[in-house]
Structures are given as structure tokens and as C-alpha cells.
N, C-alpha and C positions, 0 to 999 in steps of 0.2 A: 638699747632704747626701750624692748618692752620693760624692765623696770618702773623705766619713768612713766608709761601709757597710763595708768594708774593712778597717780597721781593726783590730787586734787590743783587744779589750776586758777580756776575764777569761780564766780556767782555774780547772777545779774536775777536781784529778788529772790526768787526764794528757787529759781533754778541753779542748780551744780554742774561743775565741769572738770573732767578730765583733763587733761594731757592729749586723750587721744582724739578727744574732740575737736581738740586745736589743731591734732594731725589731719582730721576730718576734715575741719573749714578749708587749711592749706592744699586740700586736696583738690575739694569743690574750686577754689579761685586758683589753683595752679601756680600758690606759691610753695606745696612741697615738690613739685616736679623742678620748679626754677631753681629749689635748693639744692636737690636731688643732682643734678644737671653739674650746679655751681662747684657741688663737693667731687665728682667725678672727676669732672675737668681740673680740680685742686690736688688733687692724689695723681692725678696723670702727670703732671707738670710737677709735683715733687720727684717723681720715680726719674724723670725726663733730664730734669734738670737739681737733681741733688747738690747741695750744700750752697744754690744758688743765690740765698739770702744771707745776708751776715749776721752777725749779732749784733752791730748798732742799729741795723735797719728793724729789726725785731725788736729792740730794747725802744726805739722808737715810736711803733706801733703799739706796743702794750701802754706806753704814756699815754697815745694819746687814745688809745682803749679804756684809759683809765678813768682819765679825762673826761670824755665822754660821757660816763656812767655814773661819776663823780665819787669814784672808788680813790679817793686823793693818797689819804693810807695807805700802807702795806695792809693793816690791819682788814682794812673795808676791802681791798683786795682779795685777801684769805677768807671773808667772813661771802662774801658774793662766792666765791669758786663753792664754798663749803655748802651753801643752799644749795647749790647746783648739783652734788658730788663730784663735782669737776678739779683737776690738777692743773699746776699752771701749767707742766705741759701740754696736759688738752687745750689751751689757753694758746699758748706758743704755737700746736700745729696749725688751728684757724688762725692766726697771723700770718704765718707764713706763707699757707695756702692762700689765704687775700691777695699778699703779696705778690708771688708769682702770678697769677690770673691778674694783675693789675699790669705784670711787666711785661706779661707774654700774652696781651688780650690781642686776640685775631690770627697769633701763630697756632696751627693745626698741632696736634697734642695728641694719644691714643689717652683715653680715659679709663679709671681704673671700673674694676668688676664691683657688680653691686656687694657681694661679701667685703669688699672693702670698703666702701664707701658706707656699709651697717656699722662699721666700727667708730667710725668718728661722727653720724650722722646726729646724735645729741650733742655733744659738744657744738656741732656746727651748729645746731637750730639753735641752741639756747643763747651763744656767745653772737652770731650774726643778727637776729632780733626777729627770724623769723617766727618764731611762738610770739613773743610781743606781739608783731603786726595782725597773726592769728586772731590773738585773744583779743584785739582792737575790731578787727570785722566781727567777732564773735557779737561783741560784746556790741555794733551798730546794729547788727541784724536784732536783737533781742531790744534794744532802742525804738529799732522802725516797725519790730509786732507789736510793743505798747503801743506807741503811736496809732496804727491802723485799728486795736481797740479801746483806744480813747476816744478814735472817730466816730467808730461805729456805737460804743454806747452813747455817745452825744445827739446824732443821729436818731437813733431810737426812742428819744427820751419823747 
């Protein structure tokens, strides 16, 4: 993850943004904890329940991953993993880990250690859409400070 920290992510005018800002925000509104949380509980329940998911169920999931994001292609497939530095199989374990927490939601589970959950935890935010919804609050918040000085220079006048 720190690689990606780095990273150029959005602009909203003439302000810039990391990566890590968007870990920032997620932190502020307690969507890195939920994800934090999400992956733990996904590593737990692979360790628990290995080879649980099969490979239609997974060739399934990536369709409609695909689908989704409208990666229709192989091509636009490779070419989305490729921005990302991501492999499909970082791609295949957030499925599968979905999967499971989908199958096993409310069965008790021991959750894996945060050194495990560091390893997949880019994969997880970029492919689950937590950076997107980040950079979405990011990006209201810096909407509603226009906003309040639009008011205030109008105000003033």
C-alpha cells in the first residue's frame, strides 16, 4: 500500500490529492475501518473455510465485476488491473473473499492479523470501490467549502 500512498488521485481546482488522502477521508468517516474490518473477516474465512468457493462461482463474480465497471473486454479488463498494478489474481482473492462473507455472514470466524490483511488491503480498496466513495466525499467536502465561500463573498458584497 505505501507505494500507492503517493500517488496522484483527484483535483478539485487547483487543490491536489494523494492516495493517502483518500486513506485520510476513509479514516475521518470510518469507511477505512469498515474496510479494514471487511478484509480481516475475508482472510479469516478463507483460512477457515479453504477451497470453499468454486471456480463457476468465481468465473461468475468476475462477469459480473466486469459488468459492473463495464470492463466488457478481456482487453479493458487487463488494461483496468494494469492502472491499478493489480493481477487478476488480486482480482480473484476480493471475489472470493466477497464470496465467503456473503456465505458465512453472521457465522463467528477468528479474523486474520493486520500483517495479513497489509497485504491484500490495496487490492481490496481499489477493486471494492472504497477509494471511489473516498474520493466522492473528498471531492463533496471541497464542493460545500466553495459553497460556504460563494456565500460569504456574496454576503459581503
Amino acid at each position: 500500500m505505501e507505494t500507492v500512498l503517493a500517488l496522484a488521485a483527484l483535483s478539485f481546482g487547483h487543490e491536489r490529492h494523494d492516495v493517502a488522502d483518500l486513506v485520510l477521508v476513509g479514516l475521518l468517516t470510518g469507511e477505512w475501518q469498515a474496510l479494514d474490518d471487511l478484509v480481516a473477516r475475508g482472510l479469516g474465512l478463507e483460512a477457515a473455510w479453504p477451497g470453499h468457493v468454486d471456480a463457476g462461482e468465481l468465473e461468475r463474480a468476475l462477469t459480473a465485476f466486469r459488468y459492473e465497471r463495464r470492463l466488457i473486454a478481456a482487453a479493458d479488463l487487463r488494461g483496468w488491473l494494469s492502472e491499478r498494478s493489480l493481477r487478476l489474481a488480486d482480482l480473484d482473492g476480493v471475489l472470493r473473499r466477497q464470496l465467503l462473507r456473503a456465505r458465512f455472514a453472521g457465522v463467528p470466524c477468528p479474523v486474520a492479523a493486520a500483517p495479513r490483511v497489509a497485504t491484500v488491503m490495496r487490492a481490496e480498496a481499489m477493486c471494492s470501490g472504497a477509494l471511489t466513495r473516498c474520493a466522492a466525499e473528498l471531492r463533496a467536502w471541497h464542493a460545500g467549502c466553495d459553497w460556504v465561500a460563494q456565500v460569504r463573498a456574496r454576503a459581503g458584497r
